[in-house]
C-alpha positions in Angstrom: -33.5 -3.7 9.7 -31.8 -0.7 8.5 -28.4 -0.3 9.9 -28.4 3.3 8.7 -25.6 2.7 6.0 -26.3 3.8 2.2 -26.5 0.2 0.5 -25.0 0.5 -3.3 -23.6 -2.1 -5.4 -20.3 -1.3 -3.8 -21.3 -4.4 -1.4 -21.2 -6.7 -4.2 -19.0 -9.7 -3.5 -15.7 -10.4 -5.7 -15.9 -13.0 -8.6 -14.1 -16.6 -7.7 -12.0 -15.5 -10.8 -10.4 -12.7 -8.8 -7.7 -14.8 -7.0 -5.1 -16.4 -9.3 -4.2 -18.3 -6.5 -7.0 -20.6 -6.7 -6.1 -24.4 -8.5 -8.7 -26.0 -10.5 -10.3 -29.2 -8.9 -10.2 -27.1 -5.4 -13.2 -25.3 -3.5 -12.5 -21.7 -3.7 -12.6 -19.5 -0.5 -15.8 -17.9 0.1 -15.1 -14.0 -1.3 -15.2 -11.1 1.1 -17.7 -8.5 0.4 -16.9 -4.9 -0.5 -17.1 -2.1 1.9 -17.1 -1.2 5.6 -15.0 -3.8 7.8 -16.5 -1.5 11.2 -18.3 -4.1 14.0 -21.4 -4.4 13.6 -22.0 -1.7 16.9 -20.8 0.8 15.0 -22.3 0.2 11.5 -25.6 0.7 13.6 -25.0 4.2 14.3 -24.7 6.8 11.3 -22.3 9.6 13.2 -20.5 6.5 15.1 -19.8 5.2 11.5 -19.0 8.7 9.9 -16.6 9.1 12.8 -15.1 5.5 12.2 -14.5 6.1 9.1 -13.0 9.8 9.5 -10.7 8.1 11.7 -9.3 5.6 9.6 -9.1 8.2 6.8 -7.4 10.3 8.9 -5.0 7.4 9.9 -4.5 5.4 6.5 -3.5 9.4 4.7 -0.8 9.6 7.4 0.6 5.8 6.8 0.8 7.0 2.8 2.0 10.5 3.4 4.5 9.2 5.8 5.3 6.2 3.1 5.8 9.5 0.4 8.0 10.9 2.7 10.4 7.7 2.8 10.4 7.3 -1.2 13.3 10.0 -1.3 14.7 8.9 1.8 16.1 5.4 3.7 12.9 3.8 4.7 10.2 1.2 2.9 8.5 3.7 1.2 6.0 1.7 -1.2 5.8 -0.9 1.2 4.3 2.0 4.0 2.3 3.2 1.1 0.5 -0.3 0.6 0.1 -0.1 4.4 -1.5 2.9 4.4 -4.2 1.8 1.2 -4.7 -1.6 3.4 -6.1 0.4 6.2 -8.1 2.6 4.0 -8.8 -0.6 2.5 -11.1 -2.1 5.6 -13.6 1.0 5.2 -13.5 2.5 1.5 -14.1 0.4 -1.8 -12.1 2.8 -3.8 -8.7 1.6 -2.1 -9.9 -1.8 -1.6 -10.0 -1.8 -5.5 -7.0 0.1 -5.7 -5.4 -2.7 -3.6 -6.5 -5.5 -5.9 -5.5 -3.8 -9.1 -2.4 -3.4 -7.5 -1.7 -7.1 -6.9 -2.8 -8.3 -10.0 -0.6 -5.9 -11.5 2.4 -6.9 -9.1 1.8 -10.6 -10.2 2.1 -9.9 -13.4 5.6 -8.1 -13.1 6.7 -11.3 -11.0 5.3 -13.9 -13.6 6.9 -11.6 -16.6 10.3 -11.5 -14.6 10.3 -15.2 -14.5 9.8 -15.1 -18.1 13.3 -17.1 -19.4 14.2 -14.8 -21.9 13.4 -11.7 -19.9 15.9 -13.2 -17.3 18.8 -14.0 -19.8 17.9 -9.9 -20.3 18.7 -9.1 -17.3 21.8 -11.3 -16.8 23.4 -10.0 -19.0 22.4 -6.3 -18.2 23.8 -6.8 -14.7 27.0 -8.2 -16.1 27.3 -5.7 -18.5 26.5 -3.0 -15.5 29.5 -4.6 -13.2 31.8 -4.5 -16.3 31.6 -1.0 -16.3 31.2 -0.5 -12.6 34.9 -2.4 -12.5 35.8 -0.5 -15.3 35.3 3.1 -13.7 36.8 1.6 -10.5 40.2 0.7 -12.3 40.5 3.8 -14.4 39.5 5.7 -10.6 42.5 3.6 -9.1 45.0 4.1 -11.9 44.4 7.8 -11.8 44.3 8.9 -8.4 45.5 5.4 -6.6 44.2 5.3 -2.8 43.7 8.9 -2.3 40.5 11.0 -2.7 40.5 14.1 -5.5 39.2 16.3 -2.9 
């Protein structure tokens, strides 16, 4: 039955080597396909799909433009960003993709900050950041006590 949808090799399914998270000895999770998330209802219908999908579009641009936005300002703004790739994510493979290159990337950073001599690094970094930090403070205090310059 054709459902209308361009079949590509976009549907195939991930590898059982794609999530790290999976121990040896254990069944892994069956993989979810690539591609359109829609119900089934809409898949049927080309325009109902084009509109679908020109609505999550629509929606997962504003999530990341508003996640842009809140880089420079007080607000999660990666976190918003991922948000907004996770909801493209359910209808485009680019950004599903995107999203998995992401994490294996992201666990990577955690598994090299974990890394014992990267962490001595960093110990030592932070002290020698706070040295100076109480440093300015002191000289700060000895020069213009409790008041403000301005």
């Amino acid at each position: 039955m054709d459902t209308g949808v361009a079949q590509n090799d976009a549907n195939a399914t991930r590898g059982a080597d794609a999530d790290p998270a999976v121990e040896p000895g254990k069944p892994a999770k069956e993989p979810k396909p690539f591609g359109s998330r829609a119900p089934a209802f809409i898949k049927r219908s080309k325009p109902l799909h084009m509109t679908w999908q020109i609505g999550v579009a629509i929606i997962g641009f504003a999530i990341i433009v508003g996640g842009i936005i809140m880089l420079p300002l007080p607000g999660p703004g990666w976190a918003v960003i991922f948000l907004g790739l996770a909801v493209l994510g359910t209808e485009f493979v680019w950004a599903q993709r995107t999203l998995l290159w992401t994490k294996d990337k992201v666990t990577k950073a955690a598994n090299r900050a974990l890394d014992p001599r990267t962490r001595r690094r960093n110990m030592i970094m932070l002290v020698i950041g706070l040295i100076l930090i109480g440093a300015a403070v002191a000289l700060y205090l000895w020069k213009y006590g409790m008041a403000l310059p301005f």
